[in-house]
C-alpha positions in Angstrom: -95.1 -95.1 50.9 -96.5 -95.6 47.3 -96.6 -98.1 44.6 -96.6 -96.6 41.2 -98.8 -99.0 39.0 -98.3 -96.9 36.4 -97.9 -93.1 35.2 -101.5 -92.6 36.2 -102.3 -94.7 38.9 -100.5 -94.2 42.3 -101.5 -96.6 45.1 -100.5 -96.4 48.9 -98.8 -98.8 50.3 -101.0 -99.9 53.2 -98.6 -101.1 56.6 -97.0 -100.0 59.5 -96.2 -96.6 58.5 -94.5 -94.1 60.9 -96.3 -91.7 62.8 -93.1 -90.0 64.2 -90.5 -88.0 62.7 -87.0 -89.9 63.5 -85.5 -86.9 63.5 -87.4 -84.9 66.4 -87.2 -87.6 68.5 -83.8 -88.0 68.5 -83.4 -84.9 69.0 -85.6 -84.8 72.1 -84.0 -87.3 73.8 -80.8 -85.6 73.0 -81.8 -82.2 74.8 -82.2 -84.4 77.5 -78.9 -85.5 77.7 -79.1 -89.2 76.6 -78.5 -91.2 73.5 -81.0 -93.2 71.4 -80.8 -96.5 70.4 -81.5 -97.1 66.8 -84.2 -99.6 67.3 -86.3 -97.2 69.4 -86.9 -94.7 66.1 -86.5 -97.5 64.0 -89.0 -100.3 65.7 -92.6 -100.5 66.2 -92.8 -100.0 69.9 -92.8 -96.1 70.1 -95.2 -96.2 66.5 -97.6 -98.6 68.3 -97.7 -96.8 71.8 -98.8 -93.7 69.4 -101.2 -95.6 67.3 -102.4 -96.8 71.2 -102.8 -93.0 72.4 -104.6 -91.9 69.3 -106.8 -95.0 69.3 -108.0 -94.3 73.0 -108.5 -91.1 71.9 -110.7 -91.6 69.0 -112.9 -94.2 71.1 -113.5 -91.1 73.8 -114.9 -88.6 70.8 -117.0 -91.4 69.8 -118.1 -92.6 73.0 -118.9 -88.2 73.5 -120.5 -88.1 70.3 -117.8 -86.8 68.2 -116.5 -87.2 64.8 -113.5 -84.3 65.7 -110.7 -85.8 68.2 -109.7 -83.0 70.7 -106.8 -82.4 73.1 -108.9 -83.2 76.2 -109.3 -86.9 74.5 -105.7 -87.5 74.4 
């Protein structure tokens, strides 16, 4: 999300932005044959088990020397 501050100036909003698309992971579940509950797209806890994943992630390519994450950090 932004803030517009004016014409020229565009600041992001800093928060709890998603890192999922709503969409897709309704969708998933829905290939699998079960329903979604609103608050599972729509709530943190999916977001934050993400943000957990990619944070282990990140400390693994630093603890290995790395500024690049890579799949076998995940």
């Amino acid at each position: 999300m932004t803030e517009i501050v004016s014409e020229k100036e565009i600041i992001p909003k800093k928060g709890n932005d998603s890192l999922i698309v709503k969409a897709k992971v309704r969708e998933y579940i829905h290939e699998k044959e079960y329903n979604t509950s609103g608050d599972v797209v729509d709530g943190d806890a999916l977001n934050n088990e993400i943000k957990k994943l990619l944070d282990k992630a990140i400390e693994r390519a630093k603890a290995n020397g790395r500024k690049t994450v890579q799949t076998k950090d995940l």
